[in-house]
TORMIVO-277006 format. One record per residue: residue number from 1; x, y, z of N, C-alpha, C in turn; residue in three letters. Coordinates in nm, 2 decimals. Each point is the difference from the previous one (the first is absolute). Layout:
REM TORMIVO-277006
{node NUM,{X,Y,Z},{X,Y,Z},{X,Y,Z},'ALA'};
...
REM end
This chain:
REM TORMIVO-277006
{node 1,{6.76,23.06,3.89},{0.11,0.06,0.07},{0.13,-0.04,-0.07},'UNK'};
{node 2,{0.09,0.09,-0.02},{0.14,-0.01,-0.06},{0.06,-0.04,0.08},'UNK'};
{node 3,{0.08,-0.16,-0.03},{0.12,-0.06,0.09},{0.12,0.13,0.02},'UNK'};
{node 4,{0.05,-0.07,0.10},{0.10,0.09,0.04},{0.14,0.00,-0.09},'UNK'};
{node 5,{-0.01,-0.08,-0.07},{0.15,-0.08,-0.15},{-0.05,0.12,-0.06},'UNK'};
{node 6,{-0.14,0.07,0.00},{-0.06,0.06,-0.15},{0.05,0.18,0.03},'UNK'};
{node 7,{0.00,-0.01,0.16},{0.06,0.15,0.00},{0.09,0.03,0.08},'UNK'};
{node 8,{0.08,-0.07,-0.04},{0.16,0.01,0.03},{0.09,0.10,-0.14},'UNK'};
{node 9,{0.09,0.09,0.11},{0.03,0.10,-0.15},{0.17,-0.04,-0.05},'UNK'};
{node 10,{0.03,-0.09,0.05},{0.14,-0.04,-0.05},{-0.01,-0.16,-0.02},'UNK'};
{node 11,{0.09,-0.06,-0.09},{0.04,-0.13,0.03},{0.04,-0.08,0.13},'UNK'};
{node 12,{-0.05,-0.10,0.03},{0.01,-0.09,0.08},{0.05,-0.11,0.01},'UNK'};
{node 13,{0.12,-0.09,0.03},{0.07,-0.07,-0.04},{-0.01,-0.11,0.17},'UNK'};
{node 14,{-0.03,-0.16,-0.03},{0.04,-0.07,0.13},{0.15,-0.02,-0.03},'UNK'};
{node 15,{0.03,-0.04,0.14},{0.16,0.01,0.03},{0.01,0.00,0.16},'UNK'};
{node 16,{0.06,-0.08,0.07},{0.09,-0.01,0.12},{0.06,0.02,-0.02},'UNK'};
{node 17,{0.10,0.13,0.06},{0.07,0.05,0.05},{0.04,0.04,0.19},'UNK'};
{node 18,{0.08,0.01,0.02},{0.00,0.03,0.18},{-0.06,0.13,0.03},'UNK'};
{node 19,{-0.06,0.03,0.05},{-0.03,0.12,0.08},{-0.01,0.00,0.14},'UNK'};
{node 20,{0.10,0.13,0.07},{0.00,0.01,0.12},{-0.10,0.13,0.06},'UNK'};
{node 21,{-0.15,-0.01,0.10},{-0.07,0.05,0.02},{0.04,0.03,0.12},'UNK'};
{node 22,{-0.03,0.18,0.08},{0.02,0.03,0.11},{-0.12,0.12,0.05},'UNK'};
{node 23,{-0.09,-0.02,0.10},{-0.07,0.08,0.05},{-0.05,0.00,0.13},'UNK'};
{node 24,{-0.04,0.11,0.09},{0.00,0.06,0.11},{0.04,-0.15,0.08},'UNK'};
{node 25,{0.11,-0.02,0.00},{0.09,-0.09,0.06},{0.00,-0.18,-0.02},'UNK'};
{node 26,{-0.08,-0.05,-0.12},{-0.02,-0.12,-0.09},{0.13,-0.01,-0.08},'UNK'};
{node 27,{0.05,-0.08,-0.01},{0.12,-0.02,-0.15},{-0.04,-0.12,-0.02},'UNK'};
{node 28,{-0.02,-0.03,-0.12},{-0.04,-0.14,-0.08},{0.05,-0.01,-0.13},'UNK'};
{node 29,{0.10,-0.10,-0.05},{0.08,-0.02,-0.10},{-0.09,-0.12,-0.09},'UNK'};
{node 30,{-0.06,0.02,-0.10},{-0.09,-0.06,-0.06},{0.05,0.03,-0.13},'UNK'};
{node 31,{-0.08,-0.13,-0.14},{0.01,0.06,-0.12},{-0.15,0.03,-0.09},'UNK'};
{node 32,{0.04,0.07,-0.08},{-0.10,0.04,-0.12},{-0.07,-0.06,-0.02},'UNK'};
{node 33,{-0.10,0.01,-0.07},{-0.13,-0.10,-0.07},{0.04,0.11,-0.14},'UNK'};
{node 34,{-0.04,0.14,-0.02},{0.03,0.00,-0.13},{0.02,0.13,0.03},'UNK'};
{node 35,{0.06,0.10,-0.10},{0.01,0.16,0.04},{-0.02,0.09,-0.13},'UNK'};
{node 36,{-0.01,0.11,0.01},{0.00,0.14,-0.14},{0.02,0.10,0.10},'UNK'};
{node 37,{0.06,0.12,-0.12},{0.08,0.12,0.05},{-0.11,0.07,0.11},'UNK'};
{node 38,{-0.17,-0.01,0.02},{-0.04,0.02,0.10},{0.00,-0.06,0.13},'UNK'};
{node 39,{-0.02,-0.08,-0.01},{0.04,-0.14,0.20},{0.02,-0.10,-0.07},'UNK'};
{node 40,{-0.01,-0.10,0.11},{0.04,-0.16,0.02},{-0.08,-0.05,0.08},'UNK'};
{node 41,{-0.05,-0.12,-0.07},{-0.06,-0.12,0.10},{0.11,-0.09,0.06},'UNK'};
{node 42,{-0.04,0.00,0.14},{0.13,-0.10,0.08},{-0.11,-0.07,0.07},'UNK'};
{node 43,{0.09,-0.13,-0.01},{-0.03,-0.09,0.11},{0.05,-0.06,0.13},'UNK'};
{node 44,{-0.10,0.01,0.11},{0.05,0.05,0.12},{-0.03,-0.12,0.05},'UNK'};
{node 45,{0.02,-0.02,0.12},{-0.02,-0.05,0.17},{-0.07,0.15,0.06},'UNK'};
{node 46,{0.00,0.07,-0.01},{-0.02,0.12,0.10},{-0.08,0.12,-0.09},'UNK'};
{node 47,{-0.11,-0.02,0.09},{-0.15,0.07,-0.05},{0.04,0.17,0.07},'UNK'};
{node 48,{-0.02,0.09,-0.11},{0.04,0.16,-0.03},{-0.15,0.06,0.00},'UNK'};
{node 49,{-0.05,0.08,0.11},{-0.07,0.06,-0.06},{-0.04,0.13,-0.10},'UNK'};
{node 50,{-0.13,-0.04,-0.07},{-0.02,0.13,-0.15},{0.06,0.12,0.05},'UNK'};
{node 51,{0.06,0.06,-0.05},{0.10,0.17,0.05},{0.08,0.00,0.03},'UNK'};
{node 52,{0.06,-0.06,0.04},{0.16,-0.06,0.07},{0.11,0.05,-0.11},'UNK'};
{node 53,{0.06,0.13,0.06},{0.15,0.02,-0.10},{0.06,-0.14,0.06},'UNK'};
{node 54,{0.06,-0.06,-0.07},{0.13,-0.09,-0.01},{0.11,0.04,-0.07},'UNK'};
{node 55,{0.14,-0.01,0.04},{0.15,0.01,-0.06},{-0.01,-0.12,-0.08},'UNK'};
{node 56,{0.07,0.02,-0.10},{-0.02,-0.11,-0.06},{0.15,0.00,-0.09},'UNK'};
{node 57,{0.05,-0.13,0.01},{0.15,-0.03,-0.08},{0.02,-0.11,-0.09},'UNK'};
{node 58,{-0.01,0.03,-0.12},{-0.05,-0.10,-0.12},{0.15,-0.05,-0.07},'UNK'};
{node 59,{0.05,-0.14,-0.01},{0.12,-0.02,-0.03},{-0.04,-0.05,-0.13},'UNK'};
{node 60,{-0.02,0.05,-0.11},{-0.06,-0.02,-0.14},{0.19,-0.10,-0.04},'UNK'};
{node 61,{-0.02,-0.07,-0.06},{0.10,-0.06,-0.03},{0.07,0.05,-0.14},'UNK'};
{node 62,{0.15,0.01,0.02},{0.07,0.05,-0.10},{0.07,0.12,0.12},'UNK'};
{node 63,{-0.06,0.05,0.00},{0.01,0.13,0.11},{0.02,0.00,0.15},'UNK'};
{node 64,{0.18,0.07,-0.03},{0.09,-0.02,0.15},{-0.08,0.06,0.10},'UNK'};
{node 65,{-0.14,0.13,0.01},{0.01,0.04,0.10},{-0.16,-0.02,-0.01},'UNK'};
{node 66,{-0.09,0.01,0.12},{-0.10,-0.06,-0.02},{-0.11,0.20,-0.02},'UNK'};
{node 67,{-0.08,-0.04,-0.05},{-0.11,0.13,-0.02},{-0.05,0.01,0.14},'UNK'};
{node 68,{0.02,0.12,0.07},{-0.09,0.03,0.08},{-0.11,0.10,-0.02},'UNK'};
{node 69,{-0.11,0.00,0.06},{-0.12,0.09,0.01},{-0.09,-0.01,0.13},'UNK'};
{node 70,{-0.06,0.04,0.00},{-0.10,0.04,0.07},{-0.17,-0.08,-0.11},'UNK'};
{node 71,{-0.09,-0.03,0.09},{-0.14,-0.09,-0.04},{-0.06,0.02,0.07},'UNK'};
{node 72,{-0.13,0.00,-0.05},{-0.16,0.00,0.10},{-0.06,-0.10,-0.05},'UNK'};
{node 73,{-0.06,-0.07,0.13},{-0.07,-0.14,-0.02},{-0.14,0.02,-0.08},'UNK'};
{node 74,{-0.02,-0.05,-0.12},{-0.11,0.01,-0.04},{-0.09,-0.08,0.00},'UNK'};
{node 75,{0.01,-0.10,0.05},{-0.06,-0.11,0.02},{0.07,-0.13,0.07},'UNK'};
{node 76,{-0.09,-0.12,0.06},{0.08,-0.07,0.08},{-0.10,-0.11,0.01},'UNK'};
{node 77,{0.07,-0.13,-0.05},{-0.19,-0.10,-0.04},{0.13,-0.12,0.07},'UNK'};
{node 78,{-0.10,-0.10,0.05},{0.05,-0.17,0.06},{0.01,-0.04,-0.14},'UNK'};
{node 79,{0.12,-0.09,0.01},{-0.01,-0.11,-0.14},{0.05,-0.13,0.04},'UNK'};
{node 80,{-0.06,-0.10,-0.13},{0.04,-0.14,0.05},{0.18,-0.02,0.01},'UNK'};
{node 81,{0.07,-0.01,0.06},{0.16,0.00,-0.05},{0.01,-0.11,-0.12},'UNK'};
{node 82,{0.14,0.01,-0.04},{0.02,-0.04,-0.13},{0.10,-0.17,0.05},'UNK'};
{node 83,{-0.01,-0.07,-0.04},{0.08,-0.14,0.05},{0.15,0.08,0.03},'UNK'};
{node 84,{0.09,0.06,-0.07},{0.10,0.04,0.06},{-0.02,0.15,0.07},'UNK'};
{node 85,{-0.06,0.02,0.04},{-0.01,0.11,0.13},{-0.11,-0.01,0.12},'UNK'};
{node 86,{0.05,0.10,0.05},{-0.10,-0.05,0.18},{-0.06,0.15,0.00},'UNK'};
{node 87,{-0.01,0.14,-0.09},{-0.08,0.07,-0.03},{-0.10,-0.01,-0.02},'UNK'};
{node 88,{-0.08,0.05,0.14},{-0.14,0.00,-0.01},{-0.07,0.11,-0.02},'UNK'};
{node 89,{0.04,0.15,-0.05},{-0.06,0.08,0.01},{0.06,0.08,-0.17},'UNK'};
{node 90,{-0.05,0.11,-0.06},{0.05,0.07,-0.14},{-0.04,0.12,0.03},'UNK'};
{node 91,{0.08,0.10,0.02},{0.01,0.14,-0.01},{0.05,0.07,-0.13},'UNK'};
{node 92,{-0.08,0.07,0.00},{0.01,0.11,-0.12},{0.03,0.13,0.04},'UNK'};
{node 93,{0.13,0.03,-0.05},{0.09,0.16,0.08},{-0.04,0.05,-0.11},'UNK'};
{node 94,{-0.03,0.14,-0.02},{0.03,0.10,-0.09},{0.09,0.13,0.05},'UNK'};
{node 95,{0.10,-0.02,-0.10},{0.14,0.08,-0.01},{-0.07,0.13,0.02},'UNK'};
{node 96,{0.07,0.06,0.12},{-0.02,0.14,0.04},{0.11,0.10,-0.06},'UNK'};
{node 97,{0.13,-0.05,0.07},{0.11,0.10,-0.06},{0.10,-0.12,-0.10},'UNK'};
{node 98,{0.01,0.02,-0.12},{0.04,-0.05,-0.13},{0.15,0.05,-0.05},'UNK'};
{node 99,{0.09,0.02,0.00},{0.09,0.08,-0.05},{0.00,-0.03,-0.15},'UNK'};
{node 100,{0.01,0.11,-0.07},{0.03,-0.03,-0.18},{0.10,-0.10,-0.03},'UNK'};
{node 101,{0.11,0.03,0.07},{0.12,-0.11,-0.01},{-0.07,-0.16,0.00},'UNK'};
{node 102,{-0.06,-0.03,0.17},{-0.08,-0.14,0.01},{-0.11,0.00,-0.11},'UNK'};
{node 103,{-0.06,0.11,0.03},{-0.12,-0.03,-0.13},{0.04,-0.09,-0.11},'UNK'};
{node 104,{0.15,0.10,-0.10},{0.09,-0.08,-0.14},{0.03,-0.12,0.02},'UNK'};
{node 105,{0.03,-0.06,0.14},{0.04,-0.13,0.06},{-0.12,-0.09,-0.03},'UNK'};
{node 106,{-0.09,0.01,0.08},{-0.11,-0.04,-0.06},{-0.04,-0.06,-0.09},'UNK'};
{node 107,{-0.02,0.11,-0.08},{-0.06,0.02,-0.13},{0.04,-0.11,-0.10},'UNK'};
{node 108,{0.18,0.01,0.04},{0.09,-0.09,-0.07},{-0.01,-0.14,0.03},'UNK'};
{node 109,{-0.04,-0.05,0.18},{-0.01,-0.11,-0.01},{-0.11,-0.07,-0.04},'UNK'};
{node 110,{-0.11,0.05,0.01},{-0.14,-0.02,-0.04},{0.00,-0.01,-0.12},'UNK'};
{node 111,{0.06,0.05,-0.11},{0.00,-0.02,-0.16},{0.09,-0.12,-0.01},'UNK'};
{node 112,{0.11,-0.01,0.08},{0.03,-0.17,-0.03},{-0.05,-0.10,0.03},'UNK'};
{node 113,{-0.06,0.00,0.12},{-0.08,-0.09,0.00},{-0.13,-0.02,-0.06},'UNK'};
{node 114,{-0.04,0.10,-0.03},{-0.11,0.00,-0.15},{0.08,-0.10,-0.09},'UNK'};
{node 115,{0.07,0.02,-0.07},{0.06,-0.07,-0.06},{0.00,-0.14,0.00},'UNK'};
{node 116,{0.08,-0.01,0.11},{0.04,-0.17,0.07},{-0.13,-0.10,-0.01},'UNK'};
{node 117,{-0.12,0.13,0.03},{-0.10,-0.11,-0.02},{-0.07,-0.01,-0.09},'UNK'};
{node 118,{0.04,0.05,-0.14},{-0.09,0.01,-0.15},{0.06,-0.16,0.02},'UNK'};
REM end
């Protein structure tokens, strides 16, 4: 069976960042575990279930205004939290509506932080 790392079609990069999540009346301000120009893994307090459009508001750093889009829960697993967080759960959004503009945003922060971590 192919890991899931093996069929992924873009780069994937870890990174906390803020993300503000909003759905059928939930708002939960959480940060990243890691992202690429398709979704983001966040880590939550608050269990989303698989299908779930979420709003989603990504404050990528450098950048005055934050990316919004639209995401569907692709998955949603319990995890141990980490010594500095109280996240017990890791959602995986996949980007539904992308704008080219956010897309280039993206694209750009993700290649620096490629970098940052050679």
């Amino acid at each position: 069976m192919k890991s899931r790392r093996n069929t992924r079609r873009n780069k994937r990069v870890k990174t906390k960042i803020r993300v503000h999540c909003k759905t059928e009346g939930i708002f939960f301000s959480d940060f990243t575990r890691d992202i690429c120009v398709d979704g983001v893994g966040v880590e939550s307090t608050v269990a989303i279930m698989k299908g779930t459009i979420v709003d989603l508001h990504l404050h990528i750093p450098g950048e005055t205004e934050p990316i919004i889009t639209k995401g569907r829960v692709i998955w949603s697993n319990t995890i141990i939290p980490h010594a500095d967080s109280n996240s017990n759960i890791a959602i995986g959004i996949e980007f539904e509506e992308l704008s080219d503009i956010y897309r280039g945003k993206l694209l750009n922060f993700i290649e620096n932080q490629d970098i940052k971590q050679v």
